[in-house]
N, CA, C and O atoms as a GROMACS GRO file, in nm:
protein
  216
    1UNK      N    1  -1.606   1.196  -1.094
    1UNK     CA    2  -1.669   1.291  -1.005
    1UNK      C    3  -1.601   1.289  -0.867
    1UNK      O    4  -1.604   1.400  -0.814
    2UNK      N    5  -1.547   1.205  -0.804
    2UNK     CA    6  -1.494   1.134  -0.685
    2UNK      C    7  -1.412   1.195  -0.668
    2UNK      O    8  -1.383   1.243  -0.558
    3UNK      N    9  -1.342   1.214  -0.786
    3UNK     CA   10  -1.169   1.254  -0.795
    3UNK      C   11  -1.164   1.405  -0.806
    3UNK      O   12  -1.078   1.478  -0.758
    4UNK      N   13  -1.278   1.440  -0.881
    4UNK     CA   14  -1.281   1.594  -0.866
    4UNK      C   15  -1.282   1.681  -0.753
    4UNK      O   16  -1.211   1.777  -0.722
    5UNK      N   17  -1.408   1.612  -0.681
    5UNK     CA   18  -1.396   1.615  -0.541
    5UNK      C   19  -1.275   1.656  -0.433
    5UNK      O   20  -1.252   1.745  -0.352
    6UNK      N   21  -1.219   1.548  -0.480
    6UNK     CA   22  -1.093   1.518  -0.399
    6UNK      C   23  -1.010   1.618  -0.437
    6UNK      O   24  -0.955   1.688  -0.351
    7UNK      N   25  -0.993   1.634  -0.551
    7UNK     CA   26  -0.849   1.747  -0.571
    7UNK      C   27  -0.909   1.874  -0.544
    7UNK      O   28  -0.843   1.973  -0.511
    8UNK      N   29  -1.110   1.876  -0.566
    8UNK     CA   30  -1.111   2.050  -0.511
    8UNK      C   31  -1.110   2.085  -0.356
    8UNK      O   32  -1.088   2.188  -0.293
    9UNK      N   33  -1.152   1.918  -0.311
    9UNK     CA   34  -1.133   1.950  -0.172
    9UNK      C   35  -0.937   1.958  -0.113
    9UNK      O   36  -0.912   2.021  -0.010
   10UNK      N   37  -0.849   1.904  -0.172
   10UNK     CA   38  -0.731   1.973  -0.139
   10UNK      C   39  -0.681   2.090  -0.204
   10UNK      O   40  -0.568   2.128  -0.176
   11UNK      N   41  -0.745   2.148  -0.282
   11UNK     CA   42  -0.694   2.309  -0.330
   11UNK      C   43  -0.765   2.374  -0.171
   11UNK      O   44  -0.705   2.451  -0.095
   12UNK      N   45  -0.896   2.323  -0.150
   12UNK     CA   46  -0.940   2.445  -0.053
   12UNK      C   47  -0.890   2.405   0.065
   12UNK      O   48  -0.828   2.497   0.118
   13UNK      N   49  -0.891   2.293   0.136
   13UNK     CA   50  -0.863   2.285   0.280
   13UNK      C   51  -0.708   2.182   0.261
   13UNK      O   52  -0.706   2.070   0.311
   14UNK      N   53  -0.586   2.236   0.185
   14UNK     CA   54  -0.458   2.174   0.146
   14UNK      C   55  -0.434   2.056   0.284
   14UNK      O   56  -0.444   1.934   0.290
   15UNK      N   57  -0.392   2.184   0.406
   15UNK     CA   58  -0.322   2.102   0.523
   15UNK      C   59  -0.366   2.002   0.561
   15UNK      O   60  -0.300   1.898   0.561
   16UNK      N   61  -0.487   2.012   0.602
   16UNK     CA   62  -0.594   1.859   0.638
   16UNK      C   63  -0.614   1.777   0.541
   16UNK      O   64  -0.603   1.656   0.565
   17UNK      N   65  -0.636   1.807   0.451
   17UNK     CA   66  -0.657   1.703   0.277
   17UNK      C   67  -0.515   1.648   0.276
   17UNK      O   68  -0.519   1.535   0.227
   18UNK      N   69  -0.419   1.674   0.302
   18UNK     CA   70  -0.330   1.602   0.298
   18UNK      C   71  -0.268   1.522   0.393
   18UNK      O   72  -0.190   1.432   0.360
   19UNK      N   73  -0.300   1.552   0.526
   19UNK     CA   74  -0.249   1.454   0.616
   19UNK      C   75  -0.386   1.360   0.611
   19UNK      O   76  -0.365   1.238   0.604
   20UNK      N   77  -0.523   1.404   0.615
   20UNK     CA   78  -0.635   1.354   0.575
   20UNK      C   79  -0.564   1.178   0.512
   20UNK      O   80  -0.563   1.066   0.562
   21UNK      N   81  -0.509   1.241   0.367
   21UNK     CA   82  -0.533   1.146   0.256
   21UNK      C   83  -0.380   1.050   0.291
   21UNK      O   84  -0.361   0.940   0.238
   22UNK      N   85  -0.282   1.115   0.386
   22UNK     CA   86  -0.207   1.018   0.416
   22UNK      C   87  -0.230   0.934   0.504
   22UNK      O   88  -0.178   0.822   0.496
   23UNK      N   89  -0.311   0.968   0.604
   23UNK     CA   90  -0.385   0.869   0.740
   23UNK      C   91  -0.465   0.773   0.678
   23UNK      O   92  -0.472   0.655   0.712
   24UNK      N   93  -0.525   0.826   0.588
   24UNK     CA   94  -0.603   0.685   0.524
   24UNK      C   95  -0.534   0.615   0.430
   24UNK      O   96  -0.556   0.495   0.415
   25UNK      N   97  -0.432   0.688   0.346
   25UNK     CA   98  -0.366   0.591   0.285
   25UNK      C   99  -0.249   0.480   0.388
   25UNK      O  100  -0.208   0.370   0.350
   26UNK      N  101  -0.214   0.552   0.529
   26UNK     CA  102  -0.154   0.441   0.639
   26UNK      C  103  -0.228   0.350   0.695
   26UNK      O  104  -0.188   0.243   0.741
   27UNK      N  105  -0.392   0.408   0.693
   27UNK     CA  106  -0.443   0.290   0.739
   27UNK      C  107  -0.531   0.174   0.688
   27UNK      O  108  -0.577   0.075   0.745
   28UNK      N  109  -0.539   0.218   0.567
   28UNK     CA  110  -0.523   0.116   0.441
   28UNK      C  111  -0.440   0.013   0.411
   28UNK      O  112  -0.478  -0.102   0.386
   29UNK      N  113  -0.281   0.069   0.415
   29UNK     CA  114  -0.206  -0.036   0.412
   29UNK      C  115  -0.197  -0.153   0.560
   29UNK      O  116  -0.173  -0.273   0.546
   30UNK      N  117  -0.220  -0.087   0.690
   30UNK     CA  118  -0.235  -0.143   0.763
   30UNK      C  119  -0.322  -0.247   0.795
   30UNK      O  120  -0.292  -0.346   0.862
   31UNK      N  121  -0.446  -0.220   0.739
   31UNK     CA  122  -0.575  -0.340   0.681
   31UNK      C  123  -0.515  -0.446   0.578
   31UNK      O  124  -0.527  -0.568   0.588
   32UNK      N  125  -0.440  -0.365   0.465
   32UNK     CA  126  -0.426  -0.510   0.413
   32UNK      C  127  -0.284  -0.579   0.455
   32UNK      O  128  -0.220  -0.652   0.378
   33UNK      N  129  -0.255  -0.557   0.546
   33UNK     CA  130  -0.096  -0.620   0.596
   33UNK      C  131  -0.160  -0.739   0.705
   33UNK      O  132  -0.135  -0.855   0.735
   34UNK      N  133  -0.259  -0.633   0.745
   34UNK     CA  134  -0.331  -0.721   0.888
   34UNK      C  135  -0.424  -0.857   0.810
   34UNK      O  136  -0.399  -0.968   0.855
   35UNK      N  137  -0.504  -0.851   0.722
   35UNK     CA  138  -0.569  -0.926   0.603
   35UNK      C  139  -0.458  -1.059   0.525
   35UNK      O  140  -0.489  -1.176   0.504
   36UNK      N  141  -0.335  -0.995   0.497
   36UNK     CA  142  -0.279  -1.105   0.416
   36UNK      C  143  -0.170  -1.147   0.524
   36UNK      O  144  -0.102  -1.234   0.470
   37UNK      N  145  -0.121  -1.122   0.660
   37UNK     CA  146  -0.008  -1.150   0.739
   37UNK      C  147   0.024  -1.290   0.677
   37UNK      O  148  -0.056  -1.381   0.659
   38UNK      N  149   0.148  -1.289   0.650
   38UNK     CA  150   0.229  -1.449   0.622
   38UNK      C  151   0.202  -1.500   0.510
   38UNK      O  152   0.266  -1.599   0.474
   39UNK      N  153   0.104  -1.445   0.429
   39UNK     CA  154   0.083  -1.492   0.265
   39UNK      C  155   0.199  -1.548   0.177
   39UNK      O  156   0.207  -1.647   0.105
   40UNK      N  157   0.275  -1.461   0.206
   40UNK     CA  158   0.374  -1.475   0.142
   40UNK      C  159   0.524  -1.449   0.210
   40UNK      O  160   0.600  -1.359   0.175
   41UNK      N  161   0.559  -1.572   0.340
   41UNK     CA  162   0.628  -1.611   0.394
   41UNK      C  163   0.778  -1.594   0.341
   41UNK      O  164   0.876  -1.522   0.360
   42UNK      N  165   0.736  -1.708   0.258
   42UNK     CA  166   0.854  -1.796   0.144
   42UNK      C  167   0.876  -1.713   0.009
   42UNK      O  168   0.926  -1.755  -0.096
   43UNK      N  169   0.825  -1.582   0.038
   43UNK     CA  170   0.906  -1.507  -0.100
   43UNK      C  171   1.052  -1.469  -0.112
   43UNK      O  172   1.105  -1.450  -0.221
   44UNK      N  173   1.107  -1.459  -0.012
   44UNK     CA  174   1.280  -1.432  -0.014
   44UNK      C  175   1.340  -1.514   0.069
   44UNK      O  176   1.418  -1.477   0.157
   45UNK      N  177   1.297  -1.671   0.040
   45UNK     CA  178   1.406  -1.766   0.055
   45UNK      C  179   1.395  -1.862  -0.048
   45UNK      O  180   1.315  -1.949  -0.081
   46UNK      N  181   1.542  -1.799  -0.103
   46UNK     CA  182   1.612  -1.865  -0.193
   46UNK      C  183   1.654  -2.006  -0.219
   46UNK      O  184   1.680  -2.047  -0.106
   47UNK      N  185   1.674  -2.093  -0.292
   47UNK     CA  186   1.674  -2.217  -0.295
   47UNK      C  187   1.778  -2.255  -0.402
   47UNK      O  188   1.751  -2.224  -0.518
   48UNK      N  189   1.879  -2.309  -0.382
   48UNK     CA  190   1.977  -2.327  -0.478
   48UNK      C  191   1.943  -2.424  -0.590
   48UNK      O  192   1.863  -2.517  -0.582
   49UNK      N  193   2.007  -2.392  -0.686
   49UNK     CA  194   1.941  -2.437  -0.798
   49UNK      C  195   2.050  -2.577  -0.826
   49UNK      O  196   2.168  -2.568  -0.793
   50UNK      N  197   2.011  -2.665  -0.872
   50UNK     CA  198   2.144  -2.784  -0.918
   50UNK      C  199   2.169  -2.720  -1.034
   50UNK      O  200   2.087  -2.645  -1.087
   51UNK      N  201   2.305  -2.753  -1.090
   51UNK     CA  202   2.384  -2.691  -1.192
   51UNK      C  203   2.309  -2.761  -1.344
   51UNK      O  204   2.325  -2.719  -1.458
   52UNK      N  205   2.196  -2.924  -1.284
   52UNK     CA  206   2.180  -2.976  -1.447
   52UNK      C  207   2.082  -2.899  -1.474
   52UNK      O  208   2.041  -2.909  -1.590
   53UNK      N  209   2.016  -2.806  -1.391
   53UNK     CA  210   1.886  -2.761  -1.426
   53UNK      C  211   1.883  -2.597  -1.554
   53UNK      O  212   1.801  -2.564  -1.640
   54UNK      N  213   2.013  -2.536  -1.506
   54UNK     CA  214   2.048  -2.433  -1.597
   54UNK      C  215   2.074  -2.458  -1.689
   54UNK      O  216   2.105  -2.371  -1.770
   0.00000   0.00000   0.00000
């Protein structure tokens, strides 16, 4: 029902439904960036592997 919503409300009011649904989708991501900051620090540093382990 939600979704119906949603797509009849961007057939009728397009321009706003869409910057609408991009402002909240920017400030969405901005909540969860602000929520997890530094979680995951240590994901792209690499660590050499010793050769007996391969």
């Amino acid at each position: 029902m939600i979704i119906f919503l949603i797509f009849s409300s961007i057939f009728a009011y397009e321009k706003y439904m869409i910057a609408f649904i991009t402002a909240a989708y920017v400030f969405c991501c901005l909540i969860y960036f602000v929520k997890h900051h530094g979680e995951l620090k240590e994901m792209f540093i690499w660590k050499d592997r010793d050769e007996n382990e391969v």
